[in-house]
N, C-alpha and C positions, 0 to 999 in steps of 0.2 A: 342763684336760681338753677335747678337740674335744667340741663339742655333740654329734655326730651320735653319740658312743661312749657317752654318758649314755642313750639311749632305745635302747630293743630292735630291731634292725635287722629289716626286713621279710624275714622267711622262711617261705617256702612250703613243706614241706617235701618232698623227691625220693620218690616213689612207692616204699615197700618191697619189694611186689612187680610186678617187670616185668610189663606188657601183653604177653599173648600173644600167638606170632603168627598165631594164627585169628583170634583179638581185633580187631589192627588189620585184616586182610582185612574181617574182618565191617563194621566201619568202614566203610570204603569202597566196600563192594555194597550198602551202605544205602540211599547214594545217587548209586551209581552202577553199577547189576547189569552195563555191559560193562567194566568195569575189570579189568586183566589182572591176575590172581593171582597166574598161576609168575613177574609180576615184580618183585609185594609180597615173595612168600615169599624170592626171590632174595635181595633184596634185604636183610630182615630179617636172613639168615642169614647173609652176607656181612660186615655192620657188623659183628653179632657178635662174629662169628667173629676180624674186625679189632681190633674194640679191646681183644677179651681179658681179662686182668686190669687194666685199666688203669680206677682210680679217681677219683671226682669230689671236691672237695675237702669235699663235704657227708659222703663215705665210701662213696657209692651208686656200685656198678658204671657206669661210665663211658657206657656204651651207655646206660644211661635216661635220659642227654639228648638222643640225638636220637632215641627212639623218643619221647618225649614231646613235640619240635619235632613229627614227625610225627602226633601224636594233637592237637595244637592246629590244624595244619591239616585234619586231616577234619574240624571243626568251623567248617570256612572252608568244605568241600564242593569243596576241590579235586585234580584229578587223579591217577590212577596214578604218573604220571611224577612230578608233583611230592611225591608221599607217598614216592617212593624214592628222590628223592632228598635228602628233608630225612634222610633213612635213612644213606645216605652222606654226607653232606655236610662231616663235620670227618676223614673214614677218610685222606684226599692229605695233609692236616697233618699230622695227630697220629699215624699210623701208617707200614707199611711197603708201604700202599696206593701205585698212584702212577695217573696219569690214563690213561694208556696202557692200561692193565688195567682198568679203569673202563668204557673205551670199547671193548675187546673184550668184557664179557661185559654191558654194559647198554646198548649204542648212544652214538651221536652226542649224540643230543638230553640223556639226563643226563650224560654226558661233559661238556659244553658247560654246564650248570647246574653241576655241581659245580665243574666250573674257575673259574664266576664265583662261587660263594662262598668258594671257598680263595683267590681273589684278593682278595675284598672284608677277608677276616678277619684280611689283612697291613695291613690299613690302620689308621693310630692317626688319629680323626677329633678329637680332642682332642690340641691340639698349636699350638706355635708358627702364626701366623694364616697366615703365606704357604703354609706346608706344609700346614694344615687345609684351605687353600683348595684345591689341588691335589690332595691326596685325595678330598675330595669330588666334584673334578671327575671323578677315574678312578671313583668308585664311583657313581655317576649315569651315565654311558658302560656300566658295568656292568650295569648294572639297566635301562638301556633293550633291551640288545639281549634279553632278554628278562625283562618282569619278574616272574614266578613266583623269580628269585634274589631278588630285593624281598620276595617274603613269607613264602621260606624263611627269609632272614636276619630280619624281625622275629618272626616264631616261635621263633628261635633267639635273640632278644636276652629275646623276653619269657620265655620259661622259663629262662635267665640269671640275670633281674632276680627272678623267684619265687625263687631259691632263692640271692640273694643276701649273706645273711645270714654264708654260710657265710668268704666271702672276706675278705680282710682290710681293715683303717678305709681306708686312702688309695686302694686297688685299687677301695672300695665309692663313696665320692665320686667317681674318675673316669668311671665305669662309667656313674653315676645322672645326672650333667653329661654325658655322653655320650645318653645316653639322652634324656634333659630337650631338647637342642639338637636334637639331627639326628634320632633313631628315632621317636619320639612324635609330630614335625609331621607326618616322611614319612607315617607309618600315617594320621594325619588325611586329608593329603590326597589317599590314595590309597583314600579312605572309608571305611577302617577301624577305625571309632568305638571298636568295646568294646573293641580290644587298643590303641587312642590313649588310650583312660580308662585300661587299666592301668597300660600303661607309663607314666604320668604320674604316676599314684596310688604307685607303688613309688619310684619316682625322688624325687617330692615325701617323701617317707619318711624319706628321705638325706639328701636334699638342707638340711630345714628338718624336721626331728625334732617340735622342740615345739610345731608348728604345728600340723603334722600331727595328733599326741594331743589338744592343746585344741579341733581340729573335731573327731574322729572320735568324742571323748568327749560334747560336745553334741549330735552325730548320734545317738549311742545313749539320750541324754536326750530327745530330739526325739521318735524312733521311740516311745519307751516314751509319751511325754504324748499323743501323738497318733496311735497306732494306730487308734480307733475315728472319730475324726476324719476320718480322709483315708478310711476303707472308708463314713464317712455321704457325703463328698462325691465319690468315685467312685460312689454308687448314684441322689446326684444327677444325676449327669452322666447317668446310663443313661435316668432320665426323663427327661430331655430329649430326647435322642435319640431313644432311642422315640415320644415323642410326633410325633416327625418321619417317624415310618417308619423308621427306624434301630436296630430289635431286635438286629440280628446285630454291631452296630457291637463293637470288644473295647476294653476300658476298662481302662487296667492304672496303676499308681501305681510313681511310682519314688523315688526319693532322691538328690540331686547327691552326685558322688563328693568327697572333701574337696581335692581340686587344684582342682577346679569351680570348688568355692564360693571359695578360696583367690583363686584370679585374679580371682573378682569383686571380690571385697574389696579386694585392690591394686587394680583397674581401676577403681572407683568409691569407690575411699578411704570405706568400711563398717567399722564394726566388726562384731565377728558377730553382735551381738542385731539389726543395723538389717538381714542380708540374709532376705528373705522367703520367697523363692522357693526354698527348701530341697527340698521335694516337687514333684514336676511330675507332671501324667497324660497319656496318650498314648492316644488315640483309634484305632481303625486301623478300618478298613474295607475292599469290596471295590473300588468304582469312583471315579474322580477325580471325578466329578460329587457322591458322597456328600461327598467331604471339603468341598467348598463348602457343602453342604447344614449339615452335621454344624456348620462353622464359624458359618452363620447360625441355627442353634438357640444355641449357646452362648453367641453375640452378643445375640439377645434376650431369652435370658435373666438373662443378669449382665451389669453393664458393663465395658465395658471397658477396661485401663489404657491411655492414651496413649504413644504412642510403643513400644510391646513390641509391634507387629504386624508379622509378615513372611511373606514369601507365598515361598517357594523351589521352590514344584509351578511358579507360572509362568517363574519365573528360577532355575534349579536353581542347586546350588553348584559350582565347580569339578571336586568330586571327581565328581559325580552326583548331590548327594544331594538329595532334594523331599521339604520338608514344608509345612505350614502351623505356625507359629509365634506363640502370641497368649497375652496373661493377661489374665483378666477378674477383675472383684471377686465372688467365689464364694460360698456357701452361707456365713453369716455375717458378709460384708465381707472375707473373707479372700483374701489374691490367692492365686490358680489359675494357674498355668503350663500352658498344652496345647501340644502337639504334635499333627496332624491327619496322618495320612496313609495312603495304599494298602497293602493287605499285601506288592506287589513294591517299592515306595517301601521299606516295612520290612527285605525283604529287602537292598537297596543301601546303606541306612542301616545296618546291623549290617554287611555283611558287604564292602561297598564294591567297590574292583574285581573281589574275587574272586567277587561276584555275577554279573558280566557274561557268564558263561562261556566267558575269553577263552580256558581253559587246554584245552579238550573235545579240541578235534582239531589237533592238532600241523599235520596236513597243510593247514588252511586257513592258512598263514602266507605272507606276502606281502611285497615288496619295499614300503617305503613312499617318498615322493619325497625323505625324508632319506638315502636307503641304510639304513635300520636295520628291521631286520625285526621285526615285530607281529603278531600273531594278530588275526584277524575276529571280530565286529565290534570298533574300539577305542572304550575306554570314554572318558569326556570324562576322567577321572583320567589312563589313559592316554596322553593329549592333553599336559596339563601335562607331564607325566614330559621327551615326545619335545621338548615346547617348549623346556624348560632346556637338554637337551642340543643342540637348534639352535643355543642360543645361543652352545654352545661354540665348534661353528663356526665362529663370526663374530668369530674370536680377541681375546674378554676375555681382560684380564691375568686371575689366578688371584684376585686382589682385589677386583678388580670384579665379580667372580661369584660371588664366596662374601658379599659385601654383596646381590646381587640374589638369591641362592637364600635368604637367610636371611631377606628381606622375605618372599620368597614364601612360604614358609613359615609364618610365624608372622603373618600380618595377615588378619584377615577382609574382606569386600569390600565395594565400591557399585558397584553396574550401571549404564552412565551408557548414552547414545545417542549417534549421529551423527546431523544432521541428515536421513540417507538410512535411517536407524530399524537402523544396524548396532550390535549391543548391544560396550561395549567393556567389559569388568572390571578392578576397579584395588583395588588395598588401600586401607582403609579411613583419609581423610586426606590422600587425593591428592589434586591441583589440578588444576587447566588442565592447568597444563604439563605433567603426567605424563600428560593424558588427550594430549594432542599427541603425544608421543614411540610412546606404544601406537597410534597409527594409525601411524605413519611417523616415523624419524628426523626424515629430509629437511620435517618440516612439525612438527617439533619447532623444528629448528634457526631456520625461517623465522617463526615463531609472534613475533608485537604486538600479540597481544589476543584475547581471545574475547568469544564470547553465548553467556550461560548460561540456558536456557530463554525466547532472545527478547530478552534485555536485556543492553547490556554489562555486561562485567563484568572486571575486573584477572586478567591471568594464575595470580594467587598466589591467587585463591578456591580452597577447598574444596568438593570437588562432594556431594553426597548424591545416594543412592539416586535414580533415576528423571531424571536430569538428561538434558538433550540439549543437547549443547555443538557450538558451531560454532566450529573455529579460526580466527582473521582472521589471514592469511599476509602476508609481503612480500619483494620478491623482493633490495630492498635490504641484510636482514641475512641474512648467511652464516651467520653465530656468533654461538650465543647467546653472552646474558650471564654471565659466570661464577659472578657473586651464584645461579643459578637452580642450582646444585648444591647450596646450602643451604637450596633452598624444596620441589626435587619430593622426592618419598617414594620412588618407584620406583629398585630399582636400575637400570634399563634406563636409565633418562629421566637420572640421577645419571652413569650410566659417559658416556653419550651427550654431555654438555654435557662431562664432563672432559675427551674424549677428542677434541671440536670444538676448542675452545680451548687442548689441550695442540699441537694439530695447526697452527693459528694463531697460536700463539707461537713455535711453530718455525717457520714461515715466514718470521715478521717477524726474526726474529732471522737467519734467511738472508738475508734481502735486506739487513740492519743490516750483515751481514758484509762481502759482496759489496758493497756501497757505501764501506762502510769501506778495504778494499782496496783495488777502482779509486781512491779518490783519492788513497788514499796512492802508490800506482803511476804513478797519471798526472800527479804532484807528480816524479814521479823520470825523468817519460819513458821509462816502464815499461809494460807492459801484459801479463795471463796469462789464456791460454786455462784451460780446464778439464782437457783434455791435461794441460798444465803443474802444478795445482794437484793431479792425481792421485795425481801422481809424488812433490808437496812434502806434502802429508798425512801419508800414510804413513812418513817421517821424525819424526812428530811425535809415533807411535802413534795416528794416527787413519786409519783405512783408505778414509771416506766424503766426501766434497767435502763433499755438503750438511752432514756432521757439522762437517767442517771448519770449515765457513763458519758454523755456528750455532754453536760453542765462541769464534769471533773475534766473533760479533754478541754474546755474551752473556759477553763478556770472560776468560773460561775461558784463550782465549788472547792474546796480542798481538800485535800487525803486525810487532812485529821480529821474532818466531819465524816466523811465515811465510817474512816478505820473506827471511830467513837459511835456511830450507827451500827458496824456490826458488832461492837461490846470488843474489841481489845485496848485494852485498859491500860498497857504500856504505847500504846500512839502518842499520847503526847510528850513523853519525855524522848521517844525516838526519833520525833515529828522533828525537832530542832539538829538533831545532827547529819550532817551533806558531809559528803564526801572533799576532798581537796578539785579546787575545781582547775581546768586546764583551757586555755583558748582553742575554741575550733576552728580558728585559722592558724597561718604561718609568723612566723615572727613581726613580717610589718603588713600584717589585720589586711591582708588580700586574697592568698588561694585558700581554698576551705580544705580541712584535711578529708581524704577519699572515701574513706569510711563514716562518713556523715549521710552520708547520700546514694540510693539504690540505682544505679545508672541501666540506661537500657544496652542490649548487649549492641557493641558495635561504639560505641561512645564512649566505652570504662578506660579509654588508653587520654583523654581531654582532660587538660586542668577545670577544674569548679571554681570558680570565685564568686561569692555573694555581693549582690550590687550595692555599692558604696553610699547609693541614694538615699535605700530605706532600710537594711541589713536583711534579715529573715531568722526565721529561728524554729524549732521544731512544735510540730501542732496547727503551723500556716500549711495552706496550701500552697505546694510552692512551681514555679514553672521555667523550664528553662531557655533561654534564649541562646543559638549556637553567634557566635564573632569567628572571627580569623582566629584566634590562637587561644579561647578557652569557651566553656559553655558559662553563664553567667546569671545566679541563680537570684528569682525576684518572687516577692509573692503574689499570687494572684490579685490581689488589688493593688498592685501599684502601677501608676498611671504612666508608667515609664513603658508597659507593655502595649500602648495604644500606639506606639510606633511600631511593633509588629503584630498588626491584624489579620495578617495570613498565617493558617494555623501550621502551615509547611516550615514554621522557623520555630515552632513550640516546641518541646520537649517536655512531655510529662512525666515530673520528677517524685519520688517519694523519701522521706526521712527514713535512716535506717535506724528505727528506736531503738536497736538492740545495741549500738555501739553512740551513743551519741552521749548514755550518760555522764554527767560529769564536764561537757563539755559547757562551757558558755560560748553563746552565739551574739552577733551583734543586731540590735534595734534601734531603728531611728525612731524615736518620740518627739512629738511638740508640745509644748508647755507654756502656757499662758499665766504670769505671776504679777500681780501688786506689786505696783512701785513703794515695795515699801523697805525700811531697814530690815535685812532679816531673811527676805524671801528666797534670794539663789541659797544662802547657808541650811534654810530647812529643805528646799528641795535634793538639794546634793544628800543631807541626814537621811530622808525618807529613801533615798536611792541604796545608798549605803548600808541604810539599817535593814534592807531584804537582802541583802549580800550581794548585789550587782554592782559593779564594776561602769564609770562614766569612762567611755571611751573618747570623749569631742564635745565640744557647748559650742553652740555656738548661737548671737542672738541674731535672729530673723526681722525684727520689729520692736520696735521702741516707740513712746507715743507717753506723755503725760503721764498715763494712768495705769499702764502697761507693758511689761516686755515678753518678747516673745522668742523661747530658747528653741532651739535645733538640739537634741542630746541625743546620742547615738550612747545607749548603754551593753551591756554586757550580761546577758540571760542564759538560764537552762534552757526554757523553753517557754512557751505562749501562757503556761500558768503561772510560771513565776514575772512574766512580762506582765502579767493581770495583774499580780499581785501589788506590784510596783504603781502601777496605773489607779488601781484602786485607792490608796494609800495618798498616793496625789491629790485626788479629786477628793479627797476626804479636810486638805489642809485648807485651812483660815487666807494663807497667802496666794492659792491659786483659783485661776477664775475657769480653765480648762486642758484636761490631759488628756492627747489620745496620741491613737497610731498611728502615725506621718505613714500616708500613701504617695508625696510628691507633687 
C-alpha cells in the first residue's frame, strides 16, 4: 500500500455556502473604500454565470473555487482588479468564455492577468527536467510582466492544496511535489510567509504522512503540558519591556508549523525530543529604535544562546523582510525564540509583496530598463522576480536556469562586502568563487585568489555573514578551472565556468582541426581557403566551418572525409601513409620532450612530465600542475586536479602543434570485455591495426561476465585516440571503451 493512502489526506473542506456577493464587495471597501464595485459585482456575476453547473470534484459548485481564490486575496489587501480577476481566472479554460470577451467587457489590464493565468495553468512544472526547465522559464517571463498573476496563481494553488483530499492518490503526490518544489519557495520569496507555511504544511501532509502525524500529534502534547508555561513566560517578557518603557510593546506566542520543525530536524540531524525551539514569541512594537531597545532588555535579562542571533532590520532579506532574530535562556533555563519587530515590518513579514502596495494604481506603471513593465514603488522581492528573468536574456540553456532558479530558491543567505562596503548576497555555503562571479563574470573568470576580511585566503573558502572579500584578479587566466563547477554553489558562477570552458574547448578543438588539415593539405600540395571549406562542410551535413573544424579537431570526423568533400581525389591512397612515429617522452615514458609544449615565459628552464595516471595527448586540453622538481601535465578532466582547487597551482598549458607531428603520446583507456576466448586478442588487433602502440594492460576488475583492462596506449593525437576508441565500441567482445579520467 502507498504510505501516503494509509493516513487521511489533508482536507479542508469547500465552503457549503457561497460567499455572497455583497460579501466580497464588503471585503474589499474594508480596505479599500475607492474600490470599484460595478467591477466586483460584474465580475462575480459573470464567473457565475460561466461556470454553471459545472462541479468540483469535492461535489461543491465549481464557482467556489475561485470566489474562494478571491476571498484569500482580500486577506492579502489587494486590489479591485486583482479580486476580479482571481473571479475570472479559470472562465478562457474551463468554459465557453474566451479572452476577447474578457477584454471587451472588463478592459485591458484583466484581459492581460487572465491571459497570464490561463497560460500559466497549461504548464506541467513537474515533468521531464529539460521541459520543467522550460516551463519554468515561460512561467517566470509570465509573472514578471506583471506579478499580481503570481499571487493569483498561489491563491489558486493554495485553495487547491486545502481541498486536496478530494482528488485522487497519484494526481495528490504530483500536485504536493509540485507545490513542495516551485509554489512554497515562490510564495517565500516573494514574502509571503503565512500562505509559504501553508502550502508546505499541506504538501508535507502528502508528501511524508507519518511524519507529519508523529509532529502534529506531539505538538498537541506540547500545547496541552505547556499552555500555562509559555502565558508565565510571555508575561515575563512584558516586564521586562515595561520596565524599559516598552508598555505598548504586543507580545504574542506562537508554535512552529510541523514542515518547520520537520526541516530542522533533517537540517541539523534532531530527533524530536532534542528540537527546542518548538514555541517562539514575537515582540512587535511601533518604532525601529524600540526594537533595539526591546532586544537590549531581553539580552539583559536572559542569556543568550550563541550563535542564534540575527539582525535582518539592518540587512533585510531578499524578499523585504526585517526582523530581529535571537534566543536567550528564558524564565527557567528554557530557550526562548524571539522575533523583534515594527508593526509595518509585521505587516511585510505576513503579507510580503503584496504589502508594498504595488497593485494601488495601474496608472503608475512604467517602462523598466529590462523592457518589462512594473508598478511603483518596486519591492526588493520584486527585484529578485525581474532578476531571474534578466537572466533569461543572457541565453541560458534551459538547464542552467532551472539549476540557478532552484538554488535561488530554496537557499537562505550570507551578506558578504566588497572592499568599496557594496553589500553582495549569496546562498548560504558560497565561496569566493561564487562571491567573484556576483560582482562580474569577467572577474569571475580572472579570479587567483582572494582576502577574506584582510587576510588571504583559497578561492574555495566559505564566506559567512559579514565578510568583506577582495578578488585578487589576473589578466593571464581567461578560463577558469573547470574543477571550480564542483566547488561554487551558485547557479550563475556553475553555468559561468561551464560555459568559459565549454567555449575554450571549442576553440582548441578549432584550431586542433585547422592545424590538422593545413598539414595534411600542405603534405599533398594543397591548400583551402574558408570559401572552399564552406562549400565541403555542407556535403558532410555540417552547415558551420567552425563546426566543421571542431568535429575534425575532436575526431567526430576524419581528413579523408573532408579531403574527399573538397574533391581531392588522391586523399585516399595518401590518407594511409604516416610518417615514422617517434615517442614523445624520454626513454623510460616519463619526461615529455620540450618542444611538445608552449611553456609560459618564466617556466621554460622545468622539466614537463605527463601524469602517469591518465597520460594526455594533443587536442586535450591540458593543465599544468607545478611539484618540487617538474611541472606535471594532466588534462583538464582528470579527477587527479581536484586536489589542486586553487587556481594559484594551475598552469595554463598549450600543445605546440607545430612540432608535435610524428610524435606518439601516451593515453590511459578503460575497456570493458566479455569473458570470452578471444577478447584481449581482438582488442590488442583493434589497437594495433590503427597503428598505436600498447604501452601497460593492466586488469582493474574481473567478475563472471567481465574484465576490466587499464591500457595506457600510444597516440598522435585525440583523433587518432577516437579512432582507436571507436573501433572498440564497435567489437562483438566489448561491452565499453572510454577515456580513463581516474
Amino acid at each position: 500500500m502507498n504510505e501516503a493512502a494509509s493516513v487521511e489526506a489533508p482536507t479542508r473542506q469547500s465552503p457549503r455556502r457561497l460567499m455572497r456577493q455583497y460579501e466580497l464587495v464588503e471585503r474589499v471597501l474594508s480596505y479599500d473604500p475607492d474600490a470599484d464595485e460595478d467591477l466586483l459585482n460584474r465580475a462575480y456575476v459573470y464567473a457565475m454565470k460561466a461556470h454553471g453547473d459545472q462541479k468540483r470534484a469535492s461535489g461543491d459548485p465549481y464557482f467556489s473555487h475561485p470566489l474562494e481564490v478571491a476571498a484569500i486575496l482580500t486577506e492579502l489587501k489587494l486590489d479591485d482588479a486583482t479580486i476580479a480577476t482571481a473571479l475570472l481566472h479559470d472562465v478562457v479554460e474551463d468554459t465557453d468564455a474566451t479572452l476577447e470577451e474578457i477584454h471587451r467587457l472588463f478592459g485591458e489590464e484583466i484581459a492581460a492577468l487572465v491571459e497570464g493565468l490561463t497560460k500559466i495553468r497549461r504548464l506541467d512544472l513537474i515533468s521531464r527536467e529539460a521541459a520543467q526547465a522550460e516551463n519554468l522559464r515561460r512561467f517566470l517571463v509570465a509573472v514578471s510582466k506583471d506579478v499580481r498573476v503570481l499571487l493569483v496563481k498561489l491563491a489558486d494553488r493554495l485553495h487547491n492544496m486545502r481541498t486536496l483530499g478530494f482528488m485522487p492518490e497519484h494526481k495528490r503526490q504530483r500536485i504536493a511535489e509540485e507545490t513542495m518544489d516551485i509554489y512554497a519557495p515562490l510564495a517565500g520569496r516573494m514574502g509571503l510567509q503565512s500562505i509559504r507555511e501553508e502550502l508546505e504544511d499541506l504538501a508535507f501532509q502528502v508528501l511524508n504522512p507519518h511524519a507529519y502525524t508523529m509532529i502534529r500529534e506531539r505538538l498537541k502534547e506540547l500545547a496541552a503540558e505547556s499552555g500555562e508555561v509559555l502565558e508565565e513566560i510571555r508575561g515575563e517578557i512584558c516586564k521586562v519591556l515595561a520596565a524599559k518603557g516598552l508598555k505598548e510593546a504586543e507580545v504574542t506566542g506562537r508554535q512552529k508549523k510541523p514542515y518547520s520543525i520537520w526541516r530542522k530536524m533533517q537540517l541539523k540531524r534532531l530527533s524530536l525530543s532534542q528540537v527546542t525551539d518548538i514555541f517562539g514569541f514575537r515582540i512587535i512594537v511601533d518604532e525601529v529604535d524600540q526594537c533595539y531597545l526591546a532586544l537590549g532588555a531581553v539580552h539583559q535579562a536572559w542569556r543568550i544562546v550563541p550563535g542564534r542571533f540575527k539582525d535582518y532590520i539592518s540587512l533585510p532579506k531578499l524578499n523585504g523582510y526585517q526582523s530581529i532574530h535571537t534566543t536567550v535562556r528564558g524564565p527557567g533555563g528554557r530557550p526562548v525564540e524571539l522575533q523583534i519587530r515594527t508593526h509595518a515590518m509585521h505587516e511585510v513579514a505576513e503579507r510580503g509583496v503584496a504589502a508594498h502596495g504595488l497593485y494601488k494604481d495601474a496608472r503608475s506603471q512604467e517602462e523598466s530598463e529590462a523592457g518589462v513593465t512594473v508598478p511603483k514603488p518596486v519591492a526588493e522581492a520584486y527585484k529578485w522576480l525581474r532578476g531571474l528573468v534578466e537572466q533569461l536574456e543572457e541565453g541560458q540553456t534551459p538547464r542552467d536556469f532551472l539549476e540557478h532558479t532552484r538554488l535561488e530558491l530554496f537557499t537562505d543567505q550570507v551578506f558578504c562586502f566588497t572592499p568599496k562596503g557594496d553589500l553582495i548576497v549569496l546562498p548560504r555555503g558560497a565561496t569566493a568563487i561564487d562571491f567573484a562571479y556576483a560582482v562580474h563574470t569577467d572577474v569571475g573568470h580572472a579570479a587567483v585568489g582572494c582576502r577574506i576580511n584582510g587576510h588571504h585566503a583559497p578561492l574555495i573558502t566559505q564566506l559567512n555573514n559579514g565578510d568583506e572579500v577582495e578578488i585578487i584578479t589576473s589578466s593571464v587566466q581567461k578560463v577558469p578551472p573547470a574543477a571550480w563547477e564542483n566547488i561554487a554553489v551558485t547557479g550563475k558562477a556553475k553555468a559561468a565556468i561551464r560555459r568559459a570552458n565549454r567555449l575554450a574547448t571549442r576553440a582548441e578543438y578549432i584550431e586542433l582541426g585547422e592545424e590538422i588539415l593545413e598539414r595534411r593539405l600542405k603534405g599533398l600540395g594543397l591548400s583551402a581557403e574558408r570559401p572552399a571549406l564552406a562549400k565541403a562542410f555542407p556535403k558532410l551535413g555540417i552547415m558551420d566551418v567552425e563546426d566543421g573544424l571542431e568535429a575534425l579537431g575532436r575526431g567526430d570526423l576524419s581528413v579523408r572525409e573532408v579531403l574527399e568533400a573538397l574533391g581531392v581525389d588522391e586523399a585516399r591512397a595518401e590518407e594511409n601513409e604516416q610518417p615514422p612515429a617517434r615517442r614523445a617522452t624520454d626513454a623510460k615514458g616519463r619526461l615529455l620532450r620540450r618542444e611538445a609544449i608552449l611553456l609560459p615565459k618564466g617556466l621554460r628552464r622545468l622539466p614537463l612530465r605527463i601524469s602517469d595516471h591518465t597520460g594526455a595527448v594533443p587536442g586535450e586540453r591540458i593543465v599544468g600542475i607545478r611539484e618540487e622538481d617538474a611541472i606535471i601535465v594532466h588534462p583538464i578532466f582528470s579527477r587527479a586536479l581536484e586536489a589542486h582547487e586553487d587556481a594559484e597551482n594551475w598552469i595554463d598549458l598549450r600543445w605546440n602543434m607545430a612540432e608535435v607531428e610524428g610524435m606518439l603520446f601516451p593515453a590511459r583507456i578503460r575497456v570493458t570485455v566479455h569473458n570470452e576466448v578471444g577478447a584481449l586478442a581482438e582488442v590488442a588487433s583493434i589497437i594495433s591495426g590503427q597503428g598505436a602502440n600498447i604501452e601497460n594492460l593492466d586488469m582493474s576488475y574481473r567478475s563472471s561476465d567481465f574484465y576490466d583492462f587499464d591500457i595506457m596506449v600510444e597516440v598522435r593525437d585525440v583523433t587518432h585516440l577516437n579512432e582507436i576508441l571507436f573501433g572498440l565500441r564497435h567489437s562483438r567482445f566489448v561491452s565499453e571503451a572510454e577515456r580513463f579520467s581516474g
